[in-house]
C-alpha positions in Angstrom: 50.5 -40.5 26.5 48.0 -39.9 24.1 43.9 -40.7 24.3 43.1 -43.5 22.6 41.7 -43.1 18.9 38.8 -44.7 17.5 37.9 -44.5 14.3 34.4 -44.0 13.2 33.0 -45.3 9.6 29.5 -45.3 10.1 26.5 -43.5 12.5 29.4 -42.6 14.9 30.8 -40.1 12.7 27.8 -37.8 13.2 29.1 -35.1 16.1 25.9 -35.3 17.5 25.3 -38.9 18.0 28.8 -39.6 19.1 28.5 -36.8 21.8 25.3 -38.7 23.2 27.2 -41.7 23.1 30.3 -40.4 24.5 30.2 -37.4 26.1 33.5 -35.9 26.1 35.0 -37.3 23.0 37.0 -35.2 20.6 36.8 -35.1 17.0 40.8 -35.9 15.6 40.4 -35.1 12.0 39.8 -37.7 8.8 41.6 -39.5 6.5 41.6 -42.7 3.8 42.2 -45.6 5.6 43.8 -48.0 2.9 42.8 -51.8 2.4 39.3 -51.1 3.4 35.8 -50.4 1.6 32.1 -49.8 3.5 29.5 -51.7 2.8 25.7 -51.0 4.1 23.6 -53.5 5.3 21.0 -52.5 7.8 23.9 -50.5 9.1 27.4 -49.9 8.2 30.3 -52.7 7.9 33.4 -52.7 6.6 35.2 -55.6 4.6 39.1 -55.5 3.7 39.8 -55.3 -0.1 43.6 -54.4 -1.6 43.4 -51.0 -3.2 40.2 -49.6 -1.8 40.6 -46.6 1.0 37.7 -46.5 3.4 37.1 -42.3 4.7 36.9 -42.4 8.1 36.6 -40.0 11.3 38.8 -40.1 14.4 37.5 -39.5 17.7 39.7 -38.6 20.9 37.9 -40.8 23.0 38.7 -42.2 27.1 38.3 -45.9 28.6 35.1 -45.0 29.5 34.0 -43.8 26.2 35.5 -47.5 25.1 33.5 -49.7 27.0 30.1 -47.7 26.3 30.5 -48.2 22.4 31.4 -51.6 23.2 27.9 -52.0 24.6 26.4 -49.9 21.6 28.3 -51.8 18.9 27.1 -55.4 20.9 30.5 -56.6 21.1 29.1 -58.8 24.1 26.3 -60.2 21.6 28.8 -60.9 18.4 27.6 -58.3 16.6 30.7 -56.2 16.1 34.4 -56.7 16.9 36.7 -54.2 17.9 39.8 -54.2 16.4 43.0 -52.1 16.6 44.1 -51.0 13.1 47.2 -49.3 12.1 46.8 -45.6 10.6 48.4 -44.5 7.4 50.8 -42.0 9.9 52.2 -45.0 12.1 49.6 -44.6 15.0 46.6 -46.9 15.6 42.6 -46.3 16.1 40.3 -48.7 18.0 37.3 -49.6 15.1 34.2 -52.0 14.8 34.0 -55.0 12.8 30.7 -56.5 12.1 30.2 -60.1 12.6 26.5 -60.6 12.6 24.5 -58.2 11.0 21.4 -57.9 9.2 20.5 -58.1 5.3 19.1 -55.6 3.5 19.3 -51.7 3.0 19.9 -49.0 5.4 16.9 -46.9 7.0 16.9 -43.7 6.3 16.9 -42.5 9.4 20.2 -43.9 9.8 21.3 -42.8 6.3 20.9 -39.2 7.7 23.4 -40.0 10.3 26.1 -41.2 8.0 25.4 -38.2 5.8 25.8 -35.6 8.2 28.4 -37.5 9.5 30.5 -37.3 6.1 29.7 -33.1 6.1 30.8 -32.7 9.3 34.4 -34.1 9.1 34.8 -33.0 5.1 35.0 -36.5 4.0 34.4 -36.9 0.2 30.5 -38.7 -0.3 31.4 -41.0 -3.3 32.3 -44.3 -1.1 29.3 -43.5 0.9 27.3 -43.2 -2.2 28.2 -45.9 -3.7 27.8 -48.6 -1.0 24.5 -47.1 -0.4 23.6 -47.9 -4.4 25.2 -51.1 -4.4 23.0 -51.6 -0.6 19.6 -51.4 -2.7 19.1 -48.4 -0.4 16.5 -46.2 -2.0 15.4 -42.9 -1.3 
């Protein structure tokens, strides 16, 4: 049996910050997850919308690794839900929902995580550009 997958939209697709996170976890390759779009608020969201494909990393990750982004993500607090989502290939990735987070444009601090992020697993930067325009987010 496989490791679980998890699939990483936002900070968590930045090697670095996922390693310090979860040590261990392997990168799994990308690809467009259809039906989904980000959208930036303080931090990164995503919302379901027919037609849109939302570029996201895979990680290789472990039970342990599971239960330590639950506590990063504040699945205990309501912040974000984890969900299992199908892949476009028939297999499935663990992935964050947010429920309750913050107005207003991303730091950016944390816009340099999402942009390295995208470069380091060759995902295209248009949807990450354009949620951070349609954010407010300003350089």
């Amino acid at each position: 049996m496989q490791p679980p997958l998890y699939a990483a939209y936002g900070s968590n697709l930045d090697h670095a910050r996922m390693t310090e996170r979860c040590p261990g976890a392997a990168p799994a390759g990308a690809l467009l997850l259809p039906g989904w779009r980000l959208v930036l608020r303080r931090f990164a969201d995503i919302e379901p919308e027919p037609g849109a494909l939302l570029p996201i990393g895979l990680w290789r990750i472990t039970p342990r690794h599971l239960r330590a982004l639950d506590r990063f993500e504040g699945t205990a607090l309501g912040v974000y839900e984890r969900l299992k989502l199908p892949l476009p290939d028939g297999g499935e990735a663990w992935i964050y929902v947010g429920r309750r987070l913050k107005p207003g444009p991303p730091a950016g601090w944390y816009v340099g995580h999402l942009r390295r992020g995208y470069r380091e697993f060759g995902l295209a930067d248009s949807p990450l550009e354009a949620a951070l325009a349609e954010s407010g987010f300003v350089v």
